[in-house]
N, C-alpha and C positions, 0 to 999 in steps of 0.2 A: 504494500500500500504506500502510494507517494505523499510524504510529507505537505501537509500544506496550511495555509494561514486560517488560525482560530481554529485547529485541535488541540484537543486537551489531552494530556496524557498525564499518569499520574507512576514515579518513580521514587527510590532514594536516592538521596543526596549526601555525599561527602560533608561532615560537618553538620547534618541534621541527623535527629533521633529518628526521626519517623518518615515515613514516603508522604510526598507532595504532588499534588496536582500541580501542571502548570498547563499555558496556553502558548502555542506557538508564535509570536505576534508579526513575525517575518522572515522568509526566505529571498535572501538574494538570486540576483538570473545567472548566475556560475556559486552556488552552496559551496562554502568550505566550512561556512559559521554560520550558526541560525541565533536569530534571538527568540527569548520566552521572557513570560513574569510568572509568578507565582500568584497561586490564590492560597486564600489565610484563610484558617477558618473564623478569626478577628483581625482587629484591626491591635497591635499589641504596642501598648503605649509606652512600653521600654526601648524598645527599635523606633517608634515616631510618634516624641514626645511634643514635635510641636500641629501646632492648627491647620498648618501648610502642609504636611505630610502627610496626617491625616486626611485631607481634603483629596489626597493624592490615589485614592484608592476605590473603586466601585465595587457596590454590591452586586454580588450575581444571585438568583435567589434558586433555592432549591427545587422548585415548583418547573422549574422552567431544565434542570438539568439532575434527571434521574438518581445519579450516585452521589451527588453530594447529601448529607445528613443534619445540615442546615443550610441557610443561608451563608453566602462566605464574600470573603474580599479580594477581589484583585488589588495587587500594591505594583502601581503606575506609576511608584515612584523610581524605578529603574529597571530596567532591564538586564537580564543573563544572557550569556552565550555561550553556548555551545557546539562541540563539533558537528556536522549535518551528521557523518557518516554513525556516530555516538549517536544519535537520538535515532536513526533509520536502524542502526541493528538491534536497541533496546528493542523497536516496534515490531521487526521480522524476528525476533526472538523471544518475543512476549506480549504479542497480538490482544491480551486482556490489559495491558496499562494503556493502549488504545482506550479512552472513555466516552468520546463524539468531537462534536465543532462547537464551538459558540457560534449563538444566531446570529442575524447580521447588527442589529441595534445594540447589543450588549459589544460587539466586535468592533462599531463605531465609535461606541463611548468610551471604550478602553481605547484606543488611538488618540482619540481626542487629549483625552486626560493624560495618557504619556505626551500628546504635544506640548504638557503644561510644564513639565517635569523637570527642575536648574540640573536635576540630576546626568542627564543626556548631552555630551558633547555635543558640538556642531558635526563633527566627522561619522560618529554612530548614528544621528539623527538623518545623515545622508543616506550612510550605507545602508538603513532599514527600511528608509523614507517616509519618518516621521515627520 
């Protein structure tokens, strides 16, 4: 299955205790590096202790995406990357952290709200075309 913009997949991570959902939120047209965010299951006021970083994050609601077990936050306050070939062999190797797509109006707002983001270099914001 080919990677593509606003799948969720859900993993662990180096330096976290638990597997995390994220969202794909860009593939460049030659992949060596994709970007994602994370979705929180809050918004946790010890990592974005101020008004601005919290503003920086949208709800997605459970109602609307099956696996999740509440409502949760994307944090649009920066973006990860990763290597393509790293996220394409997790998926051909384990086709259930596959979880769907975000719709299109929740995939707007998270764009949007990363365009808001001092977090995002001028250079990243090109290369993912934020």
């Amino acid at each position: 299955m080919p990677i593509s913009q606003g799948d969720i997949i859900h993993s662990k991570f180096v330096g976290i205790s638990h597997g995390k959902f994220f969202i794909i939120i860009s593939i460049p047209a030659n992949p060596v590096k994709i970007a994602f965010v994370f979705i929180n299951s809050d918004i946790n006021p010890n990592k974005f202790p101020t008004s601005r970083l919290k503003e920086l994050h949208y709800q997605i609601l459970k109602a609307n995406y099956g696996f999740l077990t509440h409502d949760s936050y994307v944090d649009c306050s920066e973006i990860k990357e990763e290597d393509y070939a790293v996220i394409d062999s997790l998926i051909t190797a384990h086709p259930k952290c596959f979880k769907g797509r975000v719709n299109g109006t929740d995939l707007r707002e998270i764009m949007n709200k990363l365009g808001q983001s001092e977090k995002l270099t001028p250079k990243l914001r090109i290369k993912y075309g934020i």
